[in-house]
C-alpha positions in Angstrom: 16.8 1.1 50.3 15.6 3.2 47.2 13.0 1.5 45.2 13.5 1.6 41.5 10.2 0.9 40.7 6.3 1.6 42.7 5.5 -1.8 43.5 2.1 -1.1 41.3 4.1 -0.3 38.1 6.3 -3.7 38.4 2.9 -5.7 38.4 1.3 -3.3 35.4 4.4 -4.1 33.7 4.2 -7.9 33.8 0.1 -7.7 32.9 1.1 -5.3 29.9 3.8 -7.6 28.6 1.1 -10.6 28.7 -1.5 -8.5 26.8 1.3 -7.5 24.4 2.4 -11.1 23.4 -1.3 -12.4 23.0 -1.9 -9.4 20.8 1.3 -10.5 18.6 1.1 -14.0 18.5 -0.3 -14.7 15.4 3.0 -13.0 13.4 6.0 -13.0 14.7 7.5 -10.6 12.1 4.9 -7.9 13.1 6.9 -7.5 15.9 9.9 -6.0 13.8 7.1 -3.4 12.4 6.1 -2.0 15.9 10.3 -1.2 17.0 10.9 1.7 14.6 8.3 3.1 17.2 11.0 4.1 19.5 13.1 5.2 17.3 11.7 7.9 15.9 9.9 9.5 18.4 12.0 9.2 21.5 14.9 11.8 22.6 15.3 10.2 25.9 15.9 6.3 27.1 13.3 6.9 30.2 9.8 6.6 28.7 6.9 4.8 28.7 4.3 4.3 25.8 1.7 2.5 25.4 -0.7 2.6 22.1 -2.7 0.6 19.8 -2.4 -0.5 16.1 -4.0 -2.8 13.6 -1.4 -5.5 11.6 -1.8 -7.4 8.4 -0.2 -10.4 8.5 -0.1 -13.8 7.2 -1.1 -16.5 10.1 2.5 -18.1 9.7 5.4 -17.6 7.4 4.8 -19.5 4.5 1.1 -19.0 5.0 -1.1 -18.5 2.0 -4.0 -17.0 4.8 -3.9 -13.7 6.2 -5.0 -11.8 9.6 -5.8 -8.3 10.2 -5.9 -8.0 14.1 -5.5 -5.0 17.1 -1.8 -5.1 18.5 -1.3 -3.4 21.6 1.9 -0.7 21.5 4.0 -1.2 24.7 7.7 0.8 25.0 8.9 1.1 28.5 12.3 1.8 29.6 13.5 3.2 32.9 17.6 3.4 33.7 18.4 -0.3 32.3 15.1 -2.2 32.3 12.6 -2.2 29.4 9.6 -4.0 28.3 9.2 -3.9 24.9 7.4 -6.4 21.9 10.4 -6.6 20.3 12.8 -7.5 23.0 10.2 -8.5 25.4 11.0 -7.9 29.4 14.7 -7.4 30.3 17.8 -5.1 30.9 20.4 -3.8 29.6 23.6 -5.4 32.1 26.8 -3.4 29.8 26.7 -0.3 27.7 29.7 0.7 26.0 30.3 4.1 23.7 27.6 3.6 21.3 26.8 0.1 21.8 24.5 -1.4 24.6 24.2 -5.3 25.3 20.5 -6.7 26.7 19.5 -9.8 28.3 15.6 -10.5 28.2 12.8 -13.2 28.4 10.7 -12.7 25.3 7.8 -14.4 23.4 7.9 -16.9 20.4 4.9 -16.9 18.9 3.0 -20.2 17.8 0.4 -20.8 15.0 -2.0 -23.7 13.6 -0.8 -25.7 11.0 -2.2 -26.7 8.0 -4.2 -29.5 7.1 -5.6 -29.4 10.2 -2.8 -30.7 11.6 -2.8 -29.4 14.9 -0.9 -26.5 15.9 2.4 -25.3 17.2 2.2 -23.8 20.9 4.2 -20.8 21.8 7.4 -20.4 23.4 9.2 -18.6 26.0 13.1 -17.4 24.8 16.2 -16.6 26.1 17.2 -13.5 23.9 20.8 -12.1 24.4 21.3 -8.4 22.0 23.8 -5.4 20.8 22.4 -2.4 20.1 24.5 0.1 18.3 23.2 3.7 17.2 25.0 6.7 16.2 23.8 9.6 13.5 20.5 7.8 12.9 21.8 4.9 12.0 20.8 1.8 14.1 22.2 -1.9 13.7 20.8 -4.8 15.6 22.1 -8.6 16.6 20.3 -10.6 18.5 20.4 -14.6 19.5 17.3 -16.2 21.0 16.8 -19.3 22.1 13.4 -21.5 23.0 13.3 -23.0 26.3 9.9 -23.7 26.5 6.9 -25.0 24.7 6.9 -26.7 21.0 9.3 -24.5 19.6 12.5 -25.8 19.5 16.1 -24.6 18.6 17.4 -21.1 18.2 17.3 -17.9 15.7 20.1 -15.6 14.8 18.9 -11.8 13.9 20.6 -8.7 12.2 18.9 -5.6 10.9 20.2 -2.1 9.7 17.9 0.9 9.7 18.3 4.8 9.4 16.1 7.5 11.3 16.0 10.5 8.5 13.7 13.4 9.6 11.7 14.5 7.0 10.2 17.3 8.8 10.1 18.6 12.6 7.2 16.1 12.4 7.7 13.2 10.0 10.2 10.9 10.6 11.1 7.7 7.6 13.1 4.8 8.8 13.9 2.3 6.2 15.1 -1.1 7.2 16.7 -4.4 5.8 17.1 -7.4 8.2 17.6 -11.6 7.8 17.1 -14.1 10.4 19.1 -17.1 10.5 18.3 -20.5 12.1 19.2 -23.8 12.9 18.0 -27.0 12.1 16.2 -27.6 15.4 14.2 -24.6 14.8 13.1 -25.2 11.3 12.4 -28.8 12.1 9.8 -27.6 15.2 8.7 -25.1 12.4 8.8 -25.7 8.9 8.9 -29.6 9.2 6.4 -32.4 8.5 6.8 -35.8 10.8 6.0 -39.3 9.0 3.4 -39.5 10.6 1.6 -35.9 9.5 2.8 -36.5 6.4 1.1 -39.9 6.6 -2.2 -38.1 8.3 -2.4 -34.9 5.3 -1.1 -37.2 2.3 2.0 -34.8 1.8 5.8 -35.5 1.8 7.6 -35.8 5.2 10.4 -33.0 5.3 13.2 -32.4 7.9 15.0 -29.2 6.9 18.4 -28.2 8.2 19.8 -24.9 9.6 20.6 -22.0 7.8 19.3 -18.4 6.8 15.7 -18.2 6.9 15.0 -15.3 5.5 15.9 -11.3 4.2 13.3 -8.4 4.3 13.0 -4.9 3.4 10.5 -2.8 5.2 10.1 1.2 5.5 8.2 2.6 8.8 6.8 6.5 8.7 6.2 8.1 11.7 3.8 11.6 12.6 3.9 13.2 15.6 0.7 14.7 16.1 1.3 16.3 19.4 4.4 16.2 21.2 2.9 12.9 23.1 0.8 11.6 20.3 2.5 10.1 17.4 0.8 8.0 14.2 3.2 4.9 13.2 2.8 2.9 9.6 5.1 0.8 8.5 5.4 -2.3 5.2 7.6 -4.5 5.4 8.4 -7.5 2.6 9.7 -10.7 3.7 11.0 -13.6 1.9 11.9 -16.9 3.4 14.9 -18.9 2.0 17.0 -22.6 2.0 15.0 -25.4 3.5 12.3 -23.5 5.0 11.5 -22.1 1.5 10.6 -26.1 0.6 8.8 -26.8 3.4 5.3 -28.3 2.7 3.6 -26.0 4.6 4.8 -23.0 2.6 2.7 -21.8 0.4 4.1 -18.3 -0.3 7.9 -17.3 0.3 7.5 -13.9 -0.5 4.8 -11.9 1.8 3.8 -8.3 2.7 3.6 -7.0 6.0 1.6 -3.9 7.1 1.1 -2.1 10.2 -0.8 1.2 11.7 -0.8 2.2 14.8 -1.2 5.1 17.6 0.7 5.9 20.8 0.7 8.0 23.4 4.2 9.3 25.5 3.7 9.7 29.4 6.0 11.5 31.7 8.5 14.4 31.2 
């Protein structure tokens, strides 16, 4: 029987994936900064990159603090698995024309609440995904769903992009997305108990479901060499409905930034 993978590479793979996600925990919406990655530099769906970039962030969304921390850049994808920090460890079961669906296991980040409330653990999701892409246009949807840890509920994704090649070497990829979620997600996110509200002296809050936010973002990517390519991307996001009045926002209209280098290996 024909391995698909070295037995080495399957256990690199999983040790990546774990330095990946504790490099990205503290911002979930980084992780839609690091994607354009593949897109612009990458002719071929068998590759593996791995890199390293800096991201500005706030701690949380809604957060009036901000982080600047390393983020490791991992793209891997060989026939229909990949390992990625957007869609996190996971295959692709159907492709059709120019769509392709994926099944995956990926990370939800946590973060510390305000006043000194605790803080909310990470979670493992179930993420299901279309992927359609055709004249450098790209259009996402994607469903994820907690299954573990204080995270609760489920998130509902869309985002449109366009790869436009500047030159043979610079390659501009604006994007727009929104997330949507439900009121089980918000409530293990954006929401305030009775008794923290009792415990910080502010108003409980339960929100409901419902679109959480829109953003606008535009990533630029240099190719250097013809494995070494410079990523920098800004993104702005705003959060909407009930997790907009949430407590624990204290800004509902942030900036994201993000540089990073990477290096291609193989053919």
């Amino acid at each position: 029987m024909t391995r698909l993978f070295p037995r080495g590479f399957a256990r690199f793979c999983a040790a990546a994936l774990v330095l990946g996600s504790a490099g990205i925990a503290f911002q979930a919406e980084a992780q839609t900064q690091v994607r354009t990655q593949a897109q612009a530099q990458l002719s071929s769906r068998d590759r593996m990159i791995f890199g390293l970039g800096a991201a500005s962030a706030p701690e949380y969304q809604g957060s009036d603090e901000r982080s600047t921390r390393a983020i490791p850049l991992i793209d891997i994808a060989r026939g229909s698995f990949f390992m990625n920090l957007r869609n996190g460890i996971g295959a692709y079961p159907l492709e059709y024309g120019d769509f392709r669906f994926g099944a995956s296991i990926v990370y939800m980040p946590g973060f510390d609440l305000p006043y000194e409330l605790g803080e909310v653990s990470g979670s493992a999701g179930a993420r299901l995904f279309t992927d359609w892409e055709r004249g450098g246009i790209n259009a996402t949807f994607g469903i994820t769903k907690a299954v573990s840890g204080d995270l609760e509920g489920m998130l509902v994704d869309a985002s449109l992009s366009y790869r436009y090649n500047v030159t043979t070497k610079l390659t501009l990829i604006p994007v727009i997305g929104t997330t949507w979620s439900d009121g089980d997600y918000n409530k293990s996110y954006f929401g305030v108990t009775p008794a923290q509200a009792t415990t910080a002296g502010i108003s409980s809050f339960s929100p409901g479901g419902g679109f959480k936010d829109v953003s606008i973002g535009l990533s630029a990517n240099y190719r250097i060499t013809d494995r070494v390519n410079l990523t920098a991307s800004a993104t702005m996001s705003k959060l909407l409905g009930d997790a907009k009045d949430s407590p624990i926002v204290f800004d509902d209209t942030q900036a994201f930034g993000f540089i990073g280098v990477s290096y291609r290996f193989g053919n």
